[in-house]
TORVEX-687070 format. One line per field, with one value per residue (C-alpha): z, y, x. Coordinates in Angstrom, 1 decimal, padded with zeros to 4 digits. Each point is the difference from the previous one (the first is absolute). Example, Ala and Ser with C-alpha at 12.3 -4.5 7.8 and 13.67 -1.06 7.14 Angstrom:
# residues 2
w c(007.8 | -000.7)
v c(-004.5 | 003.4)
u c(012.3 | 001.4)
//
This chain:
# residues 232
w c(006.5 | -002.3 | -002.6 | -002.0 | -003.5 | -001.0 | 003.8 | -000.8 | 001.2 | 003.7 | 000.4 | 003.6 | -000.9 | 004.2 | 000.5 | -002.8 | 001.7 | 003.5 | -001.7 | -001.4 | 003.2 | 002.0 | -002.6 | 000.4 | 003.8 | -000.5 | -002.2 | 002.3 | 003.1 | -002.1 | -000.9 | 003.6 | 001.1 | -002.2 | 000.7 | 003.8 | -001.0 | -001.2 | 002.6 | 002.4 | -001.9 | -000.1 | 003.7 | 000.6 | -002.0 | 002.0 | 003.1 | -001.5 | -001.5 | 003.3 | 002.3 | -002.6 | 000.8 | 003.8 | 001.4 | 001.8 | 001.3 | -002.3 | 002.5 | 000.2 | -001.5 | -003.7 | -000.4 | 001.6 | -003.3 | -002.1 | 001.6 | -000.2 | -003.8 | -000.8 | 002.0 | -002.0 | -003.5 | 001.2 | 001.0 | -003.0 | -002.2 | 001.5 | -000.7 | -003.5 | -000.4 | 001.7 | -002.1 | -003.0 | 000.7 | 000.5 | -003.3 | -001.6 | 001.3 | -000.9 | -003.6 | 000.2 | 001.0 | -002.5 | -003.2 | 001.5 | 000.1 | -003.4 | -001.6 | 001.6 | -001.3 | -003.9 | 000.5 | 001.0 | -003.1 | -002.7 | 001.5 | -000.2 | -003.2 | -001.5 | 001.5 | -001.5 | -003.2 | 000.5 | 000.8 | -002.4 | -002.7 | 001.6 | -000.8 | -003.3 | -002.7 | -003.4 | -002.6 | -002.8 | 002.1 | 002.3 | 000.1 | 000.5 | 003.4 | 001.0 | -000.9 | 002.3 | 002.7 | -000.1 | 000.3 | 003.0 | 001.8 | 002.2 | 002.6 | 000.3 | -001.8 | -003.2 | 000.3 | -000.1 | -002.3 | -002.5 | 000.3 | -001.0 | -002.7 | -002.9 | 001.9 | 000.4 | -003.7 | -001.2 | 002.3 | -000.8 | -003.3 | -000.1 | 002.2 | -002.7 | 002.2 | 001.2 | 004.0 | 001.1 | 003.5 | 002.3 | 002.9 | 002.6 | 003.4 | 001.5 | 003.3 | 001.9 | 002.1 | 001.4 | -000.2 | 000.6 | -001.1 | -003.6 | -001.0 | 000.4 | 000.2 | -001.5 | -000.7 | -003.0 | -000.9 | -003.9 | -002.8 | -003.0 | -003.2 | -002.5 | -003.2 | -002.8 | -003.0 | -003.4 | -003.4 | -001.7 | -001.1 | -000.6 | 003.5 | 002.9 | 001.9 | 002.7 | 003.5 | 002.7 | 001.3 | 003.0 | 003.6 | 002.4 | 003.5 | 001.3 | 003.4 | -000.6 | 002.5 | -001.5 | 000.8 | -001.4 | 000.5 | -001.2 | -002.9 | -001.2 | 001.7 | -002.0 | 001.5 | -001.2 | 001.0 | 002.0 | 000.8 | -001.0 | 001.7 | -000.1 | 003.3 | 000.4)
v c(-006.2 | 002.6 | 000.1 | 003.1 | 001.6 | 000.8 | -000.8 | -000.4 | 003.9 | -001.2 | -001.6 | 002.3 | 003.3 | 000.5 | -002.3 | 002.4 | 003.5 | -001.8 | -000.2 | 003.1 | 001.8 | -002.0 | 000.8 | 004.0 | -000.4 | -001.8 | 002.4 | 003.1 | -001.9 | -000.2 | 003.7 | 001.1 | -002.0 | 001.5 | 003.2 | -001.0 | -000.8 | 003.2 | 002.3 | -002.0 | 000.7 | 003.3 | 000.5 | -001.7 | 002.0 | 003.2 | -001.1 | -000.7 | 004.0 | 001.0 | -002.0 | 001.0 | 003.7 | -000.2 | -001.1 | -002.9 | -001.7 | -002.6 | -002.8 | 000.5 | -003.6 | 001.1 | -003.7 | 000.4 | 002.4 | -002.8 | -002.4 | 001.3 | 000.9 | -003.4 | -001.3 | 001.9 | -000.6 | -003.6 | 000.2 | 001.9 | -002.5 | -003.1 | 001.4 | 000.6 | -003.6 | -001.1 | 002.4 | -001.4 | -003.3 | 000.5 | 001.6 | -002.6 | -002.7 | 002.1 | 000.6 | -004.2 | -000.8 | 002.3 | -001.0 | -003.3 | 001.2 | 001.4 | -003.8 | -001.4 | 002.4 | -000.5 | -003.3 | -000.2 | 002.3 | -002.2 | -003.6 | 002.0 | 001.6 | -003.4 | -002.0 | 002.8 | -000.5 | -004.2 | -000.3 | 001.9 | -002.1 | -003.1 | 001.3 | 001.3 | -002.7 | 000.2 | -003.2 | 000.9 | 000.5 | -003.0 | -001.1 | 003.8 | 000.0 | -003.1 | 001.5 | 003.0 | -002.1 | -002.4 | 003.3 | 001.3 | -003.4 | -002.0 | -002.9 | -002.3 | 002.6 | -000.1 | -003.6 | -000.5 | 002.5 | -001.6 | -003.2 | 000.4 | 002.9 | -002.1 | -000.2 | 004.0 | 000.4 | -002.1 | 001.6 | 003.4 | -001.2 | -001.8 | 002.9 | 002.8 | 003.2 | 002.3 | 001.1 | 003.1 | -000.2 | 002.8 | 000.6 | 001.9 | 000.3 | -002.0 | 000.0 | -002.4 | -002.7 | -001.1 | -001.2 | -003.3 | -000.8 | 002.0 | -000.3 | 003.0 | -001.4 | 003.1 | -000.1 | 000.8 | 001.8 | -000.2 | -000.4 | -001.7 | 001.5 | -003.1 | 001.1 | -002.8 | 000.1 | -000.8 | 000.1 | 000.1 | 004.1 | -001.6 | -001.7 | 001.8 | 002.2 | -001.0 | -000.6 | 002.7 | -000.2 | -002.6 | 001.4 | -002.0 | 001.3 | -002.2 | 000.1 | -002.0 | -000.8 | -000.1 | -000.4 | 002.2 | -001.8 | 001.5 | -001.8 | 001.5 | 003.0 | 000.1 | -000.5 | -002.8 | -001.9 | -003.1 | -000.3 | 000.9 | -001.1 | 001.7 | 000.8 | -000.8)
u c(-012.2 | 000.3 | -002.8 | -001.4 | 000.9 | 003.5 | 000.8 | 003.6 | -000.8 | -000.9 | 003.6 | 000.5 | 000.2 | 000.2 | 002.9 | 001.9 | -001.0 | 000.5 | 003.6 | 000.8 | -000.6 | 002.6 | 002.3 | -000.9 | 000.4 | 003.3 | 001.3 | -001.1 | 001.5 | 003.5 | -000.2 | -000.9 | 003.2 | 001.7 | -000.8 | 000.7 | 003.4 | 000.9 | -001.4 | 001.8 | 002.4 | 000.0 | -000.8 | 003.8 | 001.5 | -001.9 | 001.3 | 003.5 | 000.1 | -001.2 | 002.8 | 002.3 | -000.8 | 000.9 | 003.4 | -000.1 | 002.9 | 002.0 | -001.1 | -003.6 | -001.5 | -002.3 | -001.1 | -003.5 | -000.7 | 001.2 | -001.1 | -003.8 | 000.6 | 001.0 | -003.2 | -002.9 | 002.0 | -000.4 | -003.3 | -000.7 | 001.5 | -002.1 | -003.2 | 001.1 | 001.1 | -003.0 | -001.9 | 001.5 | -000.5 | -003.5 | -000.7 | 002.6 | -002.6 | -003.2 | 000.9 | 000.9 | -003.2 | -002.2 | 002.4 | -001.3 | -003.5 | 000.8 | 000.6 | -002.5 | -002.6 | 001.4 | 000.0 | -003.8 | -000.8 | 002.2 | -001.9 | -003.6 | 000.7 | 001.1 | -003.2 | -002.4 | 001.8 | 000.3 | -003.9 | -001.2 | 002.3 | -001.3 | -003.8 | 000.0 | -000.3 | -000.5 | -001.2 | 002.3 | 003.1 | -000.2 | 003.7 | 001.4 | -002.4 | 001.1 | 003.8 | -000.7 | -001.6 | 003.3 | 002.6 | -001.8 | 000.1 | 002.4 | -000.2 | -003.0 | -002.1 | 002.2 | 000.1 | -004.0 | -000.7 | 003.0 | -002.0 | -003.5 | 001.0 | -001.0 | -003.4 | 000.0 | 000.7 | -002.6 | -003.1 | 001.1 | -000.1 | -003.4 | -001.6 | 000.2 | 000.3 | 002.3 | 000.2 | 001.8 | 001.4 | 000.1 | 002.1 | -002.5 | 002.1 | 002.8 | 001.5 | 002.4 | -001.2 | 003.0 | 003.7 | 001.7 | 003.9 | 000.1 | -003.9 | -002.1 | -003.7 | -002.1 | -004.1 | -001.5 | -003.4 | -000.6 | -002.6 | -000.3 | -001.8 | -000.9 | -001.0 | -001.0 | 002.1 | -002.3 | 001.5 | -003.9 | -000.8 | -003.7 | 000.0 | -002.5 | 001.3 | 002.4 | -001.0 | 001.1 | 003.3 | 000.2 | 001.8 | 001.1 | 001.8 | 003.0 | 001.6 | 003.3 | 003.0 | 003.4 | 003.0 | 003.2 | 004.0 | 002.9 | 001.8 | 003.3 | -001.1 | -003.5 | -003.2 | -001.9 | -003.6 | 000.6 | -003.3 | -003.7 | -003.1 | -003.8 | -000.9 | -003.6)
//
């Protein structure tokens, strides 16, 4: 589990250096094959000036020279291929890498954001929260939340406060098919709401801490809550 502040930081910075060193070592195999290549090359094309210098008779068989020119361009151009495909493969996987990491910052970006939506109410503007709750929401957890939001409206209503949510750390749980499950550290800050100037003064703030377990599916390509439950 990966749990701490802002983790979407943690998503394996290892696994991403791990890859851009096999991509360096590819690349430095390919060049030293190339470079193999062409002094062998050159080396043939010695030997050919050299013969070419001394008389030999017409029947005296050259395709030795050839034959070991055509061997190391050969071998020379399998390890670049080989080379190629290794750094082909490498810069595969860390593009893959890549996603996975954005991927993991967008669903813990959105869950800070979601949670700390989902905490902050406010007496005079008790249909907008429920409006916000209901756009962050699919599945089962839409479908509860749709059903008792009459009941939501008129507690927020009769309480007379305000709460400010606050995201404090978020990290991901787990996965299974498309839903992230992530955990949630946050506070609450109530603060009664009194419309009396010649009333006492207010009581202090009330905090409470929440550890919450969510879970974040992809609708339409947009994250959404499916699931909310305190963990106790």
């Amino acid at each position: 589990m990966v749990f701490g502040r802002r983790s979407r930081q943690t998503a394996r910075p290892d696994r991403v250096e791990d890859l851009r060193e096999q991509v360096q070592r590819a690349r430095a195999a390919a060049d030293s094959a190339t470079a193999a290549a062409r002094a062998a090359a050159e080396d043939a094309e010695k030997e050919r000036g050299a013969d070419d210098a001394i008389e030999l008779p017409k029947t005296q068989p050259t395709g030795r020279r050839s034959a070991r020119y055509r061997v190391a361009v050969a071998a020379a151009a399998v390890t670049c291929l080989g080379a190629g495909a290794l750094a082909g493969q490498t810069t595969l996987d860390h593009q893959a890498t890549q996603r996975s990491i954005a991927a993991d910052t967008r669903v813990l970006a959105f869950t800070e954001e979601a949670v700390a939506r989902l905490l902050s109410t406010d007496t005079d503007n008790a249909a907008s929260y429920v409006d916000r709750v209901l756009a962050d929401s699919t599945g089962d957890w839409r479908t509860e939340f749709e059903q008792r939001k009459t009941a939501t409206i008129d507690t927020m209503r009769q309480a007379g406060n305000r709460t400010a949510g606050r995201t404090l750390a978020a990290g991901i749980e787990g996965r299974e098919n498309e839903t992230t499950t992530v955990l949630v550290s946050a506070t609450a800050q109530t603060t009664p709401v009194t419309a009396d100037p010649a009333a006492p003064a207010a009581p202090e703030p009330q905090i409470q801490q929440y550890q919450i377990r969510v879970g974040v599916t992809m609708v339409d390509d947009q994250p959404k809550l499916s699931s909310v439950g305190f963990v106790q």
